[in-house]
C-alpha positions in Angstrom: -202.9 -19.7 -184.9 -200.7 -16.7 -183.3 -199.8 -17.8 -179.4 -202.0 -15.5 -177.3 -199.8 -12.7 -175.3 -200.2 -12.4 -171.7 -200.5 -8.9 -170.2 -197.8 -8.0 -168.1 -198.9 -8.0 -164.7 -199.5 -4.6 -163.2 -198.7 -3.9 -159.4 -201.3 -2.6 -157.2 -201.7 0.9 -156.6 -200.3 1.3 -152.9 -201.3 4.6 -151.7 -200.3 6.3 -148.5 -203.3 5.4 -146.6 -206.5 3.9 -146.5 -209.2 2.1 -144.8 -209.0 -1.7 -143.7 -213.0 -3.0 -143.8 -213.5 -6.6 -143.3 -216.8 -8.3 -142.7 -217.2 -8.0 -139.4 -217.6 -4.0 -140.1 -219.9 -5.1 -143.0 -222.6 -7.0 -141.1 -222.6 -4.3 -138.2 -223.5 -1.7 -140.4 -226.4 -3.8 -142.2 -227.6 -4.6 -139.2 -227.8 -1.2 -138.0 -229.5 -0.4 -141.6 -232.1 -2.8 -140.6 -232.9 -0.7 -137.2 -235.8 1.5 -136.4 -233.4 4.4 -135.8 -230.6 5.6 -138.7 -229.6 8.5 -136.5 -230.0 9.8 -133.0 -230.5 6.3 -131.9 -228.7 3.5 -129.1 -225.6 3.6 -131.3 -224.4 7.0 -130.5 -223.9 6.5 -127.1 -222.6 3.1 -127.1 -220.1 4.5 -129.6 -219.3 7.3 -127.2 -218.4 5.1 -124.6 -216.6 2.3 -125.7 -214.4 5.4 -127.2 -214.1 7.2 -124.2 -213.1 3.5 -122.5 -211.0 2.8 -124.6 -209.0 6.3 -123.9 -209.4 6.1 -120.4 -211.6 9.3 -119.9 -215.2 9.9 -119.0 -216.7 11.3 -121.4 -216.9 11.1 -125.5 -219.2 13.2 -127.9 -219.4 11.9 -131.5 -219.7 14.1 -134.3 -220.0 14.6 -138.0 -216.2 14.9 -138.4 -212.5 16.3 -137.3 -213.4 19.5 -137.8 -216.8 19.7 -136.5 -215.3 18.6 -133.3 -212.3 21.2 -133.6 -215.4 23.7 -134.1 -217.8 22.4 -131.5 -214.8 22.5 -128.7 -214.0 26.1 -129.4 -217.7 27.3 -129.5 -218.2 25.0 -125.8 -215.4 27.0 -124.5 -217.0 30.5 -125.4 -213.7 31.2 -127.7 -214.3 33.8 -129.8 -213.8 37.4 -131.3 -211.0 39.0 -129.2 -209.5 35.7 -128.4 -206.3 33.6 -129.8 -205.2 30.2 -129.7 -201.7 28.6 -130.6 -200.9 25.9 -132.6 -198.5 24.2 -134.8 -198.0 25.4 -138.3 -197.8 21.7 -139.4 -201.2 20.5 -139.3 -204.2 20.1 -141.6 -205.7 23.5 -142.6 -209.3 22.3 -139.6 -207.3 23.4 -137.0 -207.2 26.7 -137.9 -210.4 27.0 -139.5 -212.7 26.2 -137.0 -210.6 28.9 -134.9 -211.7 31.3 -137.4 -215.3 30.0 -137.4 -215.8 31.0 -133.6 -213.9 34.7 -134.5 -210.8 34.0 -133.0 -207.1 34.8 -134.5 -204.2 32.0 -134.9 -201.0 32.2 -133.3 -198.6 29.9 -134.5 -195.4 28.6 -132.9 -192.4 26.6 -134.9 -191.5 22.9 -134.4 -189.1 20.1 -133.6 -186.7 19.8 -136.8 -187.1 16.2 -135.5 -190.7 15.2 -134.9 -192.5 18.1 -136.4 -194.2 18.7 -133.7 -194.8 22.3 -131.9 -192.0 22.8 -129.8 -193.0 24.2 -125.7 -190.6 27.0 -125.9 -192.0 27.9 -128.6 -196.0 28.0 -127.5 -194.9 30.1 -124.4 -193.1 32.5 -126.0 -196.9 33.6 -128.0 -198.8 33.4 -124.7 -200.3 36.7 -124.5 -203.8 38.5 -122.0 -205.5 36.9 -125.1 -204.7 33.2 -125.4 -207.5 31.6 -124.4 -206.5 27.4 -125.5 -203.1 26.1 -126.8 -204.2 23.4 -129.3 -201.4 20.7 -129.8 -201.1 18.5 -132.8 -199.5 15.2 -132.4 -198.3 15.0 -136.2 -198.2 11.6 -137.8 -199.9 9.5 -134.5 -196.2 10.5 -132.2 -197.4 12.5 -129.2 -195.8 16.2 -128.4 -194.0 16.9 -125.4 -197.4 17.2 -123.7 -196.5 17.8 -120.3 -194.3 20.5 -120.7 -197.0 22.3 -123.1 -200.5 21.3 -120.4 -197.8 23.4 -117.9 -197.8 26.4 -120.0 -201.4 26.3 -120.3 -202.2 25.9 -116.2 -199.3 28.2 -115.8 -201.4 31.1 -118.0 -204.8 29.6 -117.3 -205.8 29.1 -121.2 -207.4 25.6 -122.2 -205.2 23.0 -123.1 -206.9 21.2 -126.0 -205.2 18.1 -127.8 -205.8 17.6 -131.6 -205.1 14.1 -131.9 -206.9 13.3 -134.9 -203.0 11.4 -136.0 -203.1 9.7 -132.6 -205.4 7.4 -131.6 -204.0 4.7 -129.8 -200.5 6.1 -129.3 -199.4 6.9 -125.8 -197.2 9.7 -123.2 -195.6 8.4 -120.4 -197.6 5.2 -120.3 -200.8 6.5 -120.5 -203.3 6.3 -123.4 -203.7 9.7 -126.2 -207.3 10.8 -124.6 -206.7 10.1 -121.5 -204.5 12.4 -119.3 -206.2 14.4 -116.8 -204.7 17.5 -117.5 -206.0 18.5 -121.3 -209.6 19.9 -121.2 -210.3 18.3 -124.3 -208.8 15.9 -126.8 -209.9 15.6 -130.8 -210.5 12.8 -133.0 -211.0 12.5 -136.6 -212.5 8.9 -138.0 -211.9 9.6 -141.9 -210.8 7.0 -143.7 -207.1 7.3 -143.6 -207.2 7.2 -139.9 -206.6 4.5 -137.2 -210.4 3.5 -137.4 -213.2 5.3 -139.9 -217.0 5.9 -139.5 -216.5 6.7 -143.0 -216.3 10.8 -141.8 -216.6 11.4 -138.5 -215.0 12.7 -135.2 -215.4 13.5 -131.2 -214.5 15.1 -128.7 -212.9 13.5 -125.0 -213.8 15.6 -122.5 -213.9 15.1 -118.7 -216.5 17.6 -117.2 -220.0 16.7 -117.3 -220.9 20.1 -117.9 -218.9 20.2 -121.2 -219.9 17.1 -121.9 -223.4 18.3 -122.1 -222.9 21.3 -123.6 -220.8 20.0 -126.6 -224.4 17.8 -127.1 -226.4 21.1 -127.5 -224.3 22.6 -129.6 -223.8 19.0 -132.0 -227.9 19.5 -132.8 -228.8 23.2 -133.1 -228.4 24.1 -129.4 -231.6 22.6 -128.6 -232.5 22.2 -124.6 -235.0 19.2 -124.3 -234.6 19.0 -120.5 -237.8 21.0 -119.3 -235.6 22.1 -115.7 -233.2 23.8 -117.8 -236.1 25.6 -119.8 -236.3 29.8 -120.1 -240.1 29.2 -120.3 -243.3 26.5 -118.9 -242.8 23.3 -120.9 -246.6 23.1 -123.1 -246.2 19.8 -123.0 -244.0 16.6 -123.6 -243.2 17.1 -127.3 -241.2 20.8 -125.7 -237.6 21.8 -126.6 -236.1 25.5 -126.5 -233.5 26.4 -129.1 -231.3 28.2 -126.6 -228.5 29.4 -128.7 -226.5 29.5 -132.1 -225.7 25.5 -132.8 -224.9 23.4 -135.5 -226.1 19.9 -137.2 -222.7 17.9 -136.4 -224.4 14.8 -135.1 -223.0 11.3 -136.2 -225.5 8.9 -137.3 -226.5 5.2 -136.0 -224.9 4.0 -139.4 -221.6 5.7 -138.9 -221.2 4.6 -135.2 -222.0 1.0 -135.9 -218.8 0.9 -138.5 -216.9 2.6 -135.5 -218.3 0.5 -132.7 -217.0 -2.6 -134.9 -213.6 -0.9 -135.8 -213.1 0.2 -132.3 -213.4 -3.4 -130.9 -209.9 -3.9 -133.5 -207.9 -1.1 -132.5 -205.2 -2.6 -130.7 -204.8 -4.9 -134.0 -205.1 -2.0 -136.4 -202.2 0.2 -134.5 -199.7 -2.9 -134.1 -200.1 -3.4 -137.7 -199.0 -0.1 -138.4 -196.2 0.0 -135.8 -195.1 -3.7 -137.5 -195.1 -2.0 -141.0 -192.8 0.9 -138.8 -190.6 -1.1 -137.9 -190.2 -3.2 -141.3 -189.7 0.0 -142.8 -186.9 1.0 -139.8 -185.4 -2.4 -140.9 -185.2 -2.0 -144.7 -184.4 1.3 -145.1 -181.1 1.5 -144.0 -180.1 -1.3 -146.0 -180.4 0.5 -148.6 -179.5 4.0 -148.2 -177.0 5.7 -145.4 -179.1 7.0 -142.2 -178.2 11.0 -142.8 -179.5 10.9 -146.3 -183.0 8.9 -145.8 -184.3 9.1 -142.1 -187.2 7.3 -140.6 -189.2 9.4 -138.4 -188.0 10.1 -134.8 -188.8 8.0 -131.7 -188.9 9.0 -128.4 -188.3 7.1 -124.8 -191.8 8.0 -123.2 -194.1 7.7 -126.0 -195.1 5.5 -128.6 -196.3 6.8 -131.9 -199.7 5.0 -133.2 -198.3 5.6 -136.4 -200.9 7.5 -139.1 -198.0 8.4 -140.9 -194.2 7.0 -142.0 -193.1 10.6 -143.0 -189.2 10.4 -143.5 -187.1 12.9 -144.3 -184.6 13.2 -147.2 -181.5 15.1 -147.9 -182.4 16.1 -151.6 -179.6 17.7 -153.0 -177.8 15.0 -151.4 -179.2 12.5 -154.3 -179.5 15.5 -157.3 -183.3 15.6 -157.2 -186.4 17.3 -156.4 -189.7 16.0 -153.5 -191.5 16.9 -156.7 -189.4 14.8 -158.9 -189.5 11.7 -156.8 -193.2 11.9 -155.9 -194.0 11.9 -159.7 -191.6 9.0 -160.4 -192.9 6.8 -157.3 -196.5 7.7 -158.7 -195.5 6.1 -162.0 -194.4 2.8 -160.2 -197.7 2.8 -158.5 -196.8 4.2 -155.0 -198.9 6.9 -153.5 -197.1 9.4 -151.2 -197.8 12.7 -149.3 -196.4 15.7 -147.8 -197.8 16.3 -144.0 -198.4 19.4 -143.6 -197.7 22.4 -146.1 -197.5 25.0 -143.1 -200.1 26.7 -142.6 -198.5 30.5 -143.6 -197.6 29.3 -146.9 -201.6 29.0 -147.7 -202.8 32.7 -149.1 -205.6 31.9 -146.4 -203.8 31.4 -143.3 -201.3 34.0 -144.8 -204.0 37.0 -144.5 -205.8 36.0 -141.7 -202.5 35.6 -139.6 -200.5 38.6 -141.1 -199.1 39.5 -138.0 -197.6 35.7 -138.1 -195.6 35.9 -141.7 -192.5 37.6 -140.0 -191.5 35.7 -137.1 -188.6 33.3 -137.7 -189.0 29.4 -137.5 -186.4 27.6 -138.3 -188.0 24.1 -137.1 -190.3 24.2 -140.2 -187.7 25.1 -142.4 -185.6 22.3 -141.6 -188.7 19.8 -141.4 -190.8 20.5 -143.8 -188.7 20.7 -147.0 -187.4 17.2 -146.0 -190.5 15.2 -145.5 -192.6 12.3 -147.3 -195.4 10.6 -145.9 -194.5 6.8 -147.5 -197.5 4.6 -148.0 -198.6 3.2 -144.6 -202.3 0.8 -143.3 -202.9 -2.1 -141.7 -203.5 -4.2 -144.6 -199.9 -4.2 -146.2 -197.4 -6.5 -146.0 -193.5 -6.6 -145.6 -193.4 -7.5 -149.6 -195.5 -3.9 -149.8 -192.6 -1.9 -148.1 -189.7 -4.0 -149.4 -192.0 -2.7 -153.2 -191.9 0.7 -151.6 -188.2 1.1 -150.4 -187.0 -0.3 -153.7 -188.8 2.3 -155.9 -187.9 5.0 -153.7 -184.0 3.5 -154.4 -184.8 3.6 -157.8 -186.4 7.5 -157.8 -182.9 8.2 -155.7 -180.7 6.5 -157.5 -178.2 6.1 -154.0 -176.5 2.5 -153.9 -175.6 2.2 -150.0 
């Protein structure tokens, strides 16, 4: 009889990001499956505040996802037709749209070659009698220089919101993403990917109680159940006015049980990621020089939370292509990504923000043809990025 042939074992398909469920997350969803209330029940608010604890700010409003709460922020502020906001041409394509949602037009500003992130000169050189919020991305969880962008934004008197869908758990001068006093308003997105999931979700941090309120109006169909506030008598106790234009963004009971229960891990989940970080800081240049393969930037008065591991790389340095090497680490079984395509090279973004195409940035064009989101979650291992940096030696071809 022939000797049976063992299949050659087959590595696990690492990709840049992903969820990390255990049990614990699990059982707290069944149990909230087993509750009188799927949606608009206890969960919701609990959610809300162990979120806005754990930021250090007042106030949270959960919604259906990143971008609902990108749109729900700009409708609470009245932005709209007439209006502009600036922001980062390196972000995902929701920080723009919901701008155009409320009828509002884009300005866009260039970036650090380093970080990636919007750069202040930049945002005040676009300030104009129409800005009504800057909106600054922290790109890959590592905070922008957010001081010297909130004092552009009291200096004009525009909103100062934060898109920190990357950042969750990373900190500015000592003090918690979410929780500095001077932003009006500060995103989160909970997709999978991210630092903690509701499977989709999102919210808003604010710190007025009157924004706070009306971002809840606007999350169901801008429905007024208080009768003091009504327009008209209250008929009875079953009343409610629809008072304005809203939307169905609401989170349900299901979604904020899986965040209540990731939430309660969050300070495990981002030293995980900055662990791998540094593993990857340590491997890296082992193997190639530090001027042809760079790990992302770190500053003195922040501390990324790490959503991304985006390095740059001198291509023509090593005879290749980003396409090349994405499709040969693909091969090996290594997801990767690029963070962001600017927004201007979309034909969207292109024709809503003609006026944008002309203007000069030469911090995108030194960031963004260099940069590779490398796998990164809190469930890999140092055997995981010692598997990655060796395929990306291999796709290279550099021997240090």
């Amino acid at each position: 009889m022939a000797a049976l042939v063992k299949p050659a074992l087959v590595a696990p398909h690492l990709p840049y990001g992903r969820q990390t469920i255990d049990e614990s997350d699990i059982e707290a969803v069944v149990e909230a499956l087993r509750a009188p209330m799927l949606t608009c029940g206890p969960l919701v608010a609990k959610f809300e505040k162990a979120l806005a604890d754990y930021v250090g700010a007042p106030y949270a409003t959960a919604c259906s996802s990143g971008t609902a709460a990108l749109h729900l922020i700009y409708a609470a502020l009245n932005i709209g037709p007439g209006d502009e906001i600036i922001t980062t041409p390196l972000t995902f394509s929701a920080t723009a749209h919901a701008a155009y949602y409320v009828g509002a037009t884009v300005r866009i500003a260039d970036v650090d070659p380093r970080t990636g992130n919007m750069t202040p000169a930049s945002v005040e050189a676009l300030v104009t009698e129409k800005t009504r919020a800057i909106v600054a991305v922290h790109l890959g969880g590592l905070p922008v220089d957010l001081a010297e962008i909130q004092a552009i934004a009291k200096k004009h008197g525009v909103f100062m919101i934060e898109d920190a869908c990357h950042a969750l758990g990373a900190t500015y001068r000592g003090v918690k993403t979410g929780g500095s006093p001077d932003s009006d308003a500060v995103i989160f997105s909970f997709h999978p990917v991210k630092h903690i999931t509701t499977g989709e979700g999102g919210a808003i941090v604010a710190r007025s109680p009157q924004l706070k309120a009306r971002l809840e109006k606007l999350r169901q169909h801008g429905i007024e159940r208080d009768a003091a506030n009504f327009e008209n008598d209250a008929e009875g106790p079953w009343a409610y006015e629809v008072q304005e234009l809203g939307f169905n963004y609401r989170l349900p009971d299901i979604n904020c049980a899986l965040g209540i229960s990731q939430l309660a891990k969050i300070d495990d989940l981002v030293e995980a990621r900055r662990e791998l970080a540094a593993e990857y800081r340590r491997q890296l240049p082992m193997v190639f020089s530090e001027d042809a393969v760079k790990a992302p930037a770190e500053l003195a008065d922040r501390e990324s939370a790490y959503h991304l591991f985006a390095i740059a790389v001198d291509w023509q340095r090593f005879g290749t292509t980003r396409a090349q090497v994405v499709k040969q680490l693909a091969s090996a079984g290594i997801g990767t990504q690029v963070h962001y395509i600017p927004l201007l090279k979309h034909p969207l973004h292109a024709a809503r923000c003609a006026d944008e195409t002309a203007r000069a940035r030469p911090g995108v064009d030194h960031y963004f043809p260099q940069t590779l989101s490398l796998p990164l979650f809190p469930t890999m291992t140092a055997a995981d990025v010692t598997r990655v940096v060796d395929e990306l030696h291999r796709a290279l071809g550099e021997i240090k």
